[in-house]
C-alpha positions as CSV (number, residue, x, y, z in Angstrom):
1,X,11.9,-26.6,-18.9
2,X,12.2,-25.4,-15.7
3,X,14.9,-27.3,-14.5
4,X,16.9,-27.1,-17.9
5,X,16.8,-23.6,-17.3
6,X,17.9,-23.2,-14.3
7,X,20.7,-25.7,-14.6
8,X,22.2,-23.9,-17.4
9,X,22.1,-20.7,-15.4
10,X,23.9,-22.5,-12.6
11,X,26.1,-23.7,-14.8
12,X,26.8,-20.5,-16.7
13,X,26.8,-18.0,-13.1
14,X,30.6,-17.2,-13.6
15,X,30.3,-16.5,-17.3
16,X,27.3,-14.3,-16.6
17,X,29.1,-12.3,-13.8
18,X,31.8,-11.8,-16.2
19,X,29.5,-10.2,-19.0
20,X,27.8,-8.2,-16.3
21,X,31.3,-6.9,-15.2
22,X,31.9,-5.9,-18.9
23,X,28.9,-3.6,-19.2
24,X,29.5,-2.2,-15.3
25,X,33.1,-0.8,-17.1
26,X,30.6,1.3,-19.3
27,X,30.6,4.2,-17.4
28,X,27.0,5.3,-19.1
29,X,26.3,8.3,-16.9
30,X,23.0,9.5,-18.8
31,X,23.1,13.3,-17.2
32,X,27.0,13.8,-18.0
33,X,27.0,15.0,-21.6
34,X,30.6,14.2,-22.1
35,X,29.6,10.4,-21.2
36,X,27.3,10.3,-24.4
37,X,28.9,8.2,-26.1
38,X,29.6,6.1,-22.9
39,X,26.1,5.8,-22.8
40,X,25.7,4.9,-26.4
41,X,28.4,2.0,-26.6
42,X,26.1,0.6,-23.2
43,X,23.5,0.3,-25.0
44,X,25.1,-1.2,-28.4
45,X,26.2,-3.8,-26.1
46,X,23.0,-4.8,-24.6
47,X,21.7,-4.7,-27.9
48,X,24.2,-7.1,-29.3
49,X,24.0,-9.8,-25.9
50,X,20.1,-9.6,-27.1
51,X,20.9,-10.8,-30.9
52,X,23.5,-13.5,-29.4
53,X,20.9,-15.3,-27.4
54,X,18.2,-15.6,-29.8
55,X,15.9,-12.3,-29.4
56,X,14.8,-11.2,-32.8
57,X,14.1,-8.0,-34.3
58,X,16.8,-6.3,-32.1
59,X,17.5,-2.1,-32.1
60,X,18.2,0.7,-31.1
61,X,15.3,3.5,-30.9
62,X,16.6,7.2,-31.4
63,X,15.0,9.2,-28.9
64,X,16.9,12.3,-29.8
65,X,15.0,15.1,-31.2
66,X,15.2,19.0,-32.1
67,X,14.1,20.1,-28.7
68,X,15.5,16.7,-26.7
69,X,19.2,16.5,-28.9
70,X,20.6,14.6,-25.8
71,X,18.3,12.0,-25.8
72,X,19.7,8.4,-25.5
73,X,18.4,5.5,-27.5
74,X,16.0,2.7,-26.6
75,X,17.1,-0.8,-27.1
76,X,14.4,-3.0,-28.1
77,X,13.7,-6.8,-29.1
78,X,11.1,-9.3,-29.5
79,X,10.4,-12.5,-29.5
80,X,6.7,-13.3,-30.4
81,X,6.0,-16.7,-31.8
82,X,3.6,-18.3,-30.0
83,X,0.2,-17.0,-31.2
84,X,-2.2,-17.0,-28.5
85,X,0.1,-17.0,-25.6
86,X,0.9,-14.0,-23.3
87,X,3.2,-11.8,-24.0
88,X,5.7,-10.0,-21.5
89,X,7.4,-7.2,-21.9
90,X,10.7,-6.8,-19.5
91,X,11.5,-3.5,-19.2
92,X,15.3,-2.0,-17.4
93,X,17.4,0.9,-17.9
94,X,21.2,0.7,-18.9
95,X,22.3,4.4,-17.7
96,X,23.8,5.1,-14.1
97,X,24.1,7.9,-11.9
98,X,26.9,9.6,-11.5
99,X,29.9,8.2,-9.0
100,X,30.8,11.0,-7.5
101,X,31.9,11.8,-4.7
102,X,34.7,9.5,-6.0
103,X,36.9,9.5,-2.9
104,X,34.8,7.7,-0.9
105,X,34.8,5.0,-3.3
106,X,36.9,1.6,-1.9
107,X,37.4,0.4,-5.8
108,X,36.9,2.5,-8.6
109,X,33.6,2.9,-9.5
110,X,33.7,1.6,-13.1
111,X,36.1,-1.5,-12.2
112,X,33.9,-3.8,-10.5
113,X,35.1,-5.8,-7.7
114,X,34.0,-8.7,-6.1
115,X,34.0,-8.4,-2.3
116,X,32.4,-10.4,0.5
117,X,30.4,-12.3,-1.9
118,X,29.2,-8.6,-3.6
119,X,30.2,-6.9,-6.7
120,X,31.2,-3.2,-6.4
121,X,30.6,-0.9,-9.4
122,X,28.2,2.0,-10.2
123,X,24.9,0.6,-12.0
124,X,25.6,-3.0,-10.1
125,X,22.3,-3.3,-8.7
126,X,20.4,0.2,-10.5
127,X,20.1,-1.3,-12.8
128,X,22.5,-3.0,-15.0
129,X,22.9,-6.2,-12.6
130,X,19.3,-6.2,-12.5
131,X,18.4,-6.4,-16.2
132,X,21.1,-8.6,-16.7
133,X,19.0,-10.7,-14.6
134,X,16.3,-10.7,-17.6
135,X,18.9,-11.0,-20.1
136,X,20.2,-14.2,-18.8
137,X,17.0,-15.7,-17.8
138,X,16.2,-15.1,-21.2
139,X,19.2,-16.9,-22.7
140,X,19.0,-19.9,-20.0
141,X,15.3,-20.5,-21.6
142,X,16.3,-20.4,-24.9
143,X,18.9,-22.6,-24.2
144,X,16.6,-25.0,-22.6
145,X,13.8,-25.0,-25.2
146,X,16.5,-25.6,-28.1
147,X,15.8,-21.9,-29.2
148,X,12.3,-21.3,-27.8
149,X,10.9,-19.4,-24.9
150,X,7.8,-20.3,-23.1
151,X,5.9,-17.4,-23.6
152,X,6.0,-14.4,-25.5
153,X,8.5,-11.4,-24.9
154,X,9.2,-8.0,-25.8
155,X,12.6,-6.1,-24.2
156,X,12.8,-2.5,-23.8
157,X,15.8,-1.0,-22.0
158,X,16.4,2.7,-21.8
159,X,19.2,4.8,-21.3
160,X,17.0,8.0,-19.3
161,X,15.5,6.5,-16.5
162,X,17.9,8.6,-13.9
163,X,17.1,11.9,-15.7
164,X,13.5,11.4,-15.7
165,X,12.7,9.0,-18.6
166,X,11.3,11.7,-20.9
167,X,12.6,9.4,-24.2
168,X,10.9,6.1,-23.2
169,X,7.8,7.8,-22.4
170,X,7.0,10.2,-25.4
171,X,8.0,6.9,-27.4
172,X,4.9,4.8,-25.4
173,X,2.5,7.7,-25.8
174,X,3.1,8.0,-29.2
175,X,4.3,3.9,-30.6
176,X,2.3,2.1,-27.8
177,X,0.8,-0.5,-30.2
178,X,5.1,-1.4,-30.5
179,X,5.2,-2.2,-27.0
180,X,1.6,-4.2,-27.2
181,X,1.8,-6.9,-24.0
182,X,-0.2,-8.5,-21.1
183,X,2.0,-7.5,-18.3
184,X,4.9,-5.4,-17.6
185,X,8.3,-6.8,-15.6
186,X,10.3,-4.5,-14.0
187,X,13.6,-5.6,-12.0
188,X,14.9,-2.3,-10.0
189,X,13.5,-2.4,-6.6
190,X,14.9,-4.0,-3.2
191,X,14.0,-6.5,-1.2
192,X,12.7,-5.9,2.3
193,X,15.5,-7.9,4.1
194,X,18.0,-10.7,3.0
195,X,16.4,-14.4,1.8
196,X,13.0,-12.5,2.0
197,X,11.0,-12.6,-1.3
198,X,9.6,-9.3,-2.1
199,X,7.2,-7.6,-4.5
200,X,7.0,-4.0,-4.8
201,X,3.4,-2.7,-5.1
202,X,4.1,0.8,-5.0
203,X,6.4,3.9,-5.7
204,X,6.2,7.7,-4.6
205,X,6.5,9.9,-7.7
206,X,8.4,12.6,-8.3
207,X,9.1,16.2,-9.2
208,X,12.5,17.5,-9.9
209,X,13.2,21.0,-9.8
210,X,15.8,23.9,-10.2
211,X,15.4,27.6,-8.1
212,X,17.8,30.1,-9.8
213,X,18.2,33.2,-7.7
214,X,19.6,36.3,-9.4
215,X,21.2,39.3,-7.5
216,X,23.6,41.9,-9.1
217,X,24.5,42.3,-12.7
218,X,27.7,40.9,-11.8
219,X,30.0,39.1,-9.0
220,X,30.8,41.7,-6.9
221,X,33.9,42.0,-4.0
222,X,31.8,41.3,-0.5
223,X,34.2,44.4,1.3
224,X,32.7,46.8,-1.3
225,X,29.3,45.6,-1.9
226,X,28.6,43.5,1.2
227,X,25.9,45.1,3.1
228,X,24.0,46.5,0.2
229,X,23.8,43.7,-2.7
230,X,21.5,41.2,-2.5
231,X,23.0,37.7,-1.4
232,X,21.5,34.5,-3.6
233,X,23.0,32.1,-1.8
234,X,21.4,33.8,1.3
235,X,18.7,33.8,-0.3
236,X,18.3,30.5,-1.6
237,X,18.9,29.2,1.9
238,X,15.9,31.6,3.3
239,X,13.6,30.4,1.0
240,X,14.4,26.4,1.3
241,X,14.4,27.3,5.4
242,X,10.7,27.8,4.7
243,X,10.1,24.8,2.9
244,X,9.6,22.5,5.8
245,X,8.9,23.3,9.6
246,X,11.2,21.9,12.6
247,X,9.5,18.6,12.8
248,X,9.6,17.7,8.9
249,X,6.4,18.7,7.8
250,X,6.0,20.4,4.3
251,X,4.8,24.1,4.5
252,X,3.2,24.5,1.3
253,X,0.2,25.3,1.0
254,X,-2.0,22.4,-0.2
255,X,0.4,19.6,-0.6
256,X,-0.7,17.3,2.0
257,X,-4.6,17.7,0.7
258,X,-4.6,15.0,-2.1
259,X,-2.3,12.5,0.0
260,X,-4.4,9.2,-0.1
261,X,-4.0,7.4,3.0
262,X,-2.2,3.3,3.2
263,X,-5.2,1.4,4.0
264,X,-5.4,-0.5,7.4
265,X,-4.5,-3.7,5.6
266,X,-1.1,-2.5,4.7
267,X,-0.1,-1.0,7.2
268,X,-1.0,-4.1,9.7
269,X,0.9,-6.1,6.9
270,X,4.4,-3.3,7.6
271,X,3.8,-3.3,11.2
272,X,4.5,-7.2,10.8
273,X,7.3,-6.6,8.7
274,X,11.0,-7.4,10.3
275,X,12.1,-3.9,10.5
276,X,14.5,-2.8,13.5
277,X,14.7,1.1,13.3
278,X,17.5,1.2,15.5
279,X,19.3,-1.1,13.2
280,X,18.3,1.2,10.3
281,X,19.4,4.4,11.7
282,X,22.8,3.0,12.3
283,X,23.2,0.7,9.5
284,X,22.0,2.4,6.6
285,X,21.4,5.6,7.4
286,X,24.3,6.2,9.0
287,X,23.1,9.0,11.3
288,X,22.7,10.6,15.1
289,X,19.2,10.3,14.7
290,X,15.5,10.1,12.4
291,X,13.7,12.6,11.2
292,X,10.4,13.3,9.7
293,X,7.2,14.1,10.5
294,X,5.6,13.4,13.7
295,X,3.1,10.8,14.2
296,X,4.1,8.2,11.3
297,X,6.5,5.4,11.6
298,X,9.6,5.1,9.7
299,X,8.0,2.9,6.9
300,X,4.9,5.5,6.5
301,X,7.6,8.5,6.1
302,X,9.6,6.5,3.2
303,X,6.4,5.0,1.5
304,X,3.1,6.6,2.2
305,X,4.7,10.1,2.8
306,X,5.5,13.4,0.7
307,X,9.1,14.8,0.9
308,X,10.9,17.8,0.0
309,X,14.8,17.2,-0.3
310,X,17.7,19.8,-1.6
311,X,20.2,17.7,-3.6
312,X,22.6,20.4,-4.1
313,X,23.5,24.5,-4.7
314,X,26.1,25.0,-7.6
315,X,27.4,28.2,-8.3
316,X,29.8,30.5,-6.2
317,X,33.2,29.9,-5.1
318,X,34.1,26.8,-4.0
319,X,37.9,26.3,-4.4
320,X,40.8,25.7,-2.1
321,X,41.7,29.2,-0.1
322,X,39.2,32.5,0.3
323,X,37.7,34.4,-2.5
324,X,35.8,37.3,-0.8
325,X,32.5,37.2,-3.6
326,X,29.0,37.9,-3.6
327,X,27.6,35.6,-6.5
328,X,25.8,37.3,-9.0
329,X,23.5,34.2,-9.2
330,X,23.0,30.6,-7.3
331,X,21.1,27.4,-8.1
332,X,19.5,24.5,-5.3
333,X,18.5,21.5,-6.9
334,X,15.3,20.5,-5.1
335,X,12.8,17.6,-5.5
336,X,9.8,16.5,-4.0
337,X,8.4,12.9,-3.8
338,X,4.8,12.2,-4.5
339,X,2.3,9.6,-3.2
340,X,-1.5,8.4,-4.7
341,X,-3.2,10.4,-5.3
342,X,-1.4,13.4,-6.4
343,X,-0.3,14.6,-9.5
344,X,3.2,16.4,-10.7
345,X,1.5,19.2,-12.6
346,X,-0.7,20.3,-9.7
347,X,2.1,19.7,-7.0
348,X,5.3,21.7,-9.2
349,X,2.2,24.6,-9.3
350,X,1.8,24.9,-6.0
351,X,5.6,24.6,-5.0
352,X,6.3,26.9,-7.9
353,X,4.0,29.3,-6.0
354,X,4.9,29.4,-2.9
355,X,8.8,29.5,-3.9
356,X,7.9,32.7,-5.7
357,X,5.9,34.3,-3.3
358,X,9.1,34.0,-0.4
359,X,11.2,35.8,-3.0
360,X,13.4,38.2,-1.0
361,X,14.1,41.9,-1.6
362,X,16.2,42.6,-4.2
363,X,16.3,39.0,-6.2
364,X,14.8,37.4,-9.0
365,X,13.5,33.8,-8.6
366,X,13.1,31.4,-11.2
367,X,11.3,28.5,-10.7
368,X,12.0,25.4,-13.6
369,X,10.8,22.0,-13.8
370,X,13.4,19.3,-14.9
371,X,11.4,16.0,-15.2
372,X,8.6,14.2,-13.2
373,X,6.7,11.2,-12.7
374,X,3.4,9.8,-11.4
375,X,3.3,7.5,-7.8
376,X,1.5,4.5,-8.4
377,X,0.0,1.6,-7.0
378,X,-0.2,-1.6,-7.7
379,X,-2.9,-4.4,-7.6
380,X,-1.5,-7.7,-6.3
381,X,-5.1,-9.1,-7.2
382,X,-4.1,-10.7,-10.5
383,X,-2.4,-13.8,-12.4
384,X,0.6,-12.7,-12.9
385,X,1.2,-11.3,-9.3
386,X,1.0,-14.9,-8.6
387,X,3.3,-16.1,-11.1
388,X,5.7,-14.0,-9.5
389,X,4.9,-14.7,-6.0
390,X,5.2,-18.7,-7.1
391,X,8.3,-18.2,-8.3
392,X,10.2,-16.5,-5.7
393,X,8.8,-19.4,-2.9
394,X,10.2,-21.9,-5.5
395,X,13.7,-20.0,-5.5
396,X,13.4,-19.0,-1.6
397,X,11.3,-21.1,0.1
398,X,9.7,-18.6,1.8
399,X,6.5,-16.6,1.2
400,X,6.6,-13.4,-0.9
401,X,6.0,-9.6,1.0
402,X,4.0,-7.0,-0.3
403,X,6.1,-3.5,0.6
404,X,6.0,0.3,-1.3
405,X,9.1,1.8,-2.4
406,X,10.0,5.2,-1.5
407,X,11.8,5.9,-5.0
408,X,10.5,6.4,-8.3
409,X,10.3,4.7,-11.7
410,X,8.3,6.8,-14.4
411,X,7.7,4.7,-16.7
412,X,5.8,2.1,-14.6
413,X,2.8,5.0,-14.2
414,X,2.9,5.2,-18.3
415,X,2.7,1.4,-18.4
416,X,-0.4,1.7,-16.5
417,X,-1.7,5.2,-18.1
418,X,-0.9,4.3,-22.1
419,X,-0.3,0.7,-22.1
420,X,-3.2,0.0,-19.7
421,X,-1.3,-3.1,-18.5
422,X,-0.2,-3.9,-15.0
423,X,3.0,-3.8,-13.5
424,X,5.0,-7.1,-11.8
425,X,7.9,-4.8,-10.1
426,X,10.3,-7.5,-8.3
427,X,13.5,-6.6,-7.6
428,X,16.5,-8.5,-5.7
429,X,18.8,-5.3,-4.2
430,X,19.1,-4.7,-0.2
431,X,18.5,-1.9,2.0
432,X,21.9,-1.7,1.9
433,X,22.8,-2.1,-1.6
434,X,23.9,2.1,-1.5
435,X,22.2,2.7,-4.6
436,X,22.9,6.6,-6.0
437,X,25.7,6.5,-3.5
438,X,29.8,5.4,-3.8
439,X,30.4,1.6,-3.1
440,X,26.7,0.5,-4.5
441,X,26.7,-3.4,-4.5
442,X,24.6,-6.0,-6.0
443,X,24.8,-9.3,-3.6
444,X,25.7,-12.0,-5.8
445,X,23.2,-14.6,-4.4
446,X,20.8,-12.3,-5.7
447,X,22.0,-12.2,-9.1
448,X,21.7,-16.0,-9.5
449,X,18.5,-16.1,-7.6
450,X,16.8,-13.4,-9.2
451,X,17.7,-15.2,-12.6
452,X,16.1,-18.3,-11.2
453,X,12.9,-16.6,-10.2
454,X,12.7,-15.0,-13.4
455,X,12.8,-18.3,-15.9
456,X,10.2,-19.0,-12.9
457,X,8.2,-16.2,-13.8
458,X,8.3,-16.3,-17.5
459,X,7.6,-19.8,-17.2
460,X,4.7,-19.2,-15.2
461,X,3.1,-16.6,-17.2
462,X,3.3,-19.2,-20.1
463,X,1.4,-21.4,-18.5
């Protein structure tokens, strides 16, 4: 079956690029209420590619509720007729971040483009390219086993996972037994470095937060007041100054004491992992220089490593021209990354204490937690690890790397914690694939490759 497969995916790459172009016009942006219904027609179409290729029992889970009445829905479908056999459950998320900062955008973000052998669209490769992957491995199977897959499937794709997932989880904790499989696959990770195969085998966690500072009652003119009211953009930036020291390390107290250290075996295997830092200052990070704490490579800071990062401070006057004003109130969006072994409720109390107790004179903080997630490890001591790792050499030619990822999917910790299953995360972006950013990418060879390695996988599970 195999080689059925993958010959109709060959034989089908231009069709599938067009049908992943279709959805990448969706522009689903999951924290923009006024793209709800964006967001909704995203996943009606995912849903409806899923009836077309055979999947059964295909729909969309309301996730919406009285406290939650922005939730997106769930798309689910199954495929479970082989009694006996594993099953797998593919998981991927349909929803994108938003494009902004559009003018730095070389194609419109939500008009894909094919350039230099890439397409160019928001969601290309997080994560619509990628669980388009699934989707058309999926079909190529069916297609090569006159209407039946090797092993047993369940989809799930949410339209949450960059605002913090909160729908697909409260739906595991409290439907598990609907998601009931052997192992988990999850396509939204990067490979280390072009043609190498890679597995991901861990993710930092995360915390997202909002400080609100509160000054006057009211704006107030700064050559009337100035001098006298209380600042909270001043403030703001006082308090965040005292987050971290000069050299990058995190100043409150207790963070670092639950941080479980990479064990020699790793990090001998990332020391012997092609990495040029100079090459990844300049290429994809785009700056004069590193930072970070002292003492740790580059590879430690973005995978074994806390952070604290300020993603932005709304509020104020930010228009063309001068408008002397002392805000009444400012926000910073701030989040913190999380490593093994510690937890989001113990971390957001600490941070939420230490915030408060740098309050200056004359301003009310207030300290709100928008969504977290667990960091997680993975075992790679398992048969489906292997099925994985087989596939990919069968696709590449080359043998598979074990790396962490510095970002964060939540729902692979509630796979673990509610499903008690384990988690195959392998994922066919690049380093340079500007994910979150304007002019994200998904290389093409990837696409096709990552659809082969999948009929590999699923194959392999089967057998």
């Amino acid at each position: 079956m195999t080689t059925k497969a993958v010959e109709f995916a060959q034989e089908n790459e231009g069709r599938f690029v067009e049908e992943l172009k279709a959805l990448l016009r969706i522009p689903s942006v999951s924290t923009a209420p006024e793209h709800a219904g964006d967001v909704r027609k995203a996943a009606e179409f995912v849903a409806a590619e899923l009836t077309r290729i055979g999947m059964e029992n295909v729909r969309l889970i309301e996730t919406a509720t009285a406290e939650r009445p922005g939730g997106h829905p769930l798309v689910y479908a199954d495929w479970l007729k082989l009694p006996g056999a594993p099953t797998v459950l593919c998981y991927g998320h349909y929803d994108v971040q938003p494009a902004e900062p559009l003018d730095e955008w070389k194609s419109p973000p939500f008009e894909p483009t094919e350039r230099d052998g890439n397409i160019y669209a928001r969601g290309a490769v997080d994560d619509k390219g990628q669980m388009w992957m699934h989707v058309k491995a999926l079909e190529s199977l069916f297609a090569a086993g006159a209407g039946k897959l090797p092993v047993n499937v369940r989809v799930t794709v949410e339209g949450e996972e960059e605002v913090g997932g909160e729908g697909i989880a409260a739906f595991v904790r409290e439907h598990g037994e609907q998601l009931k499989a052997d192992v988990a696959l999850v396509s939204d990770t990067e490979m280390f470095a072009p043609d190498l195969p890679t597995l991901c085998v861990g993710l930092r966690g995360m915390i997202y937060t909002e400080i609100e500072a509160r000054g006057a009652r009211t704006d107030l003119h700064s050559g009337m007041y100035g001098g006298a009211a209380p600042n909270p953009f001043v403030a703001l930036s006082q308090v965040i100054a005292q987050l971290k020291d000069a050299d990058g390390k995190i100043l409150i107290p207790g963070f670092y004491d639950k941080v479980a250290v990479p064990t020699d075996a790793e990090l001998k295997a990332w020391r012997a992992l092609p990495f040029d830092e100079e090459h990844y200052r300049e290429t994809e990070v785009g700056s004069v220089s590193l930072t970070g704490e002292p003492g740790y490579s580059v590879l430690e800071r973005t995978w074994a490593r806390p952070t604290v990062d300020v993603h932005g401070m709304p509020g104020g006057f930010i228009g063309a021209g001068a408008k002397t004003v002392i805000p009444a109130k400012a926000v910073a969006k701030v989040s913190m990354r999380l490593v093994p072994d510690m937890t989001p409720a113990e971390s957001f109390a600490q941070y939420k204490a230490y915030v408060e107790s740098l309050c200056p004179k004359g301003i009310v903080l207030e300290v709100r937690l928008i969504h977290s997630g667990d960091p997680i490890v993975v075992s790679t001591d398992n048969i489906y690890v292997k099925a994985a790792t087989d596939a990919m050499h069968a696709v590449f030619g080359k043998e598979t790397v074990f790396v962490r990822g510095g970002g964060s999917i939540p729902i692979v910790g509630d796979f673990v914690r509610e499903l008690k299953i384990p988690t195959v995360l392998m994922g066919f972006g690049l380093p340079d694939d500007n994910l979150h950013a304007p002019n994200e990418k998904f290389h093409l060879a990837n696409f096709y490759r990552g659809i082969e390695s999948i009929i590999g996988f699923l194959i392999g599970v089967g057998a």
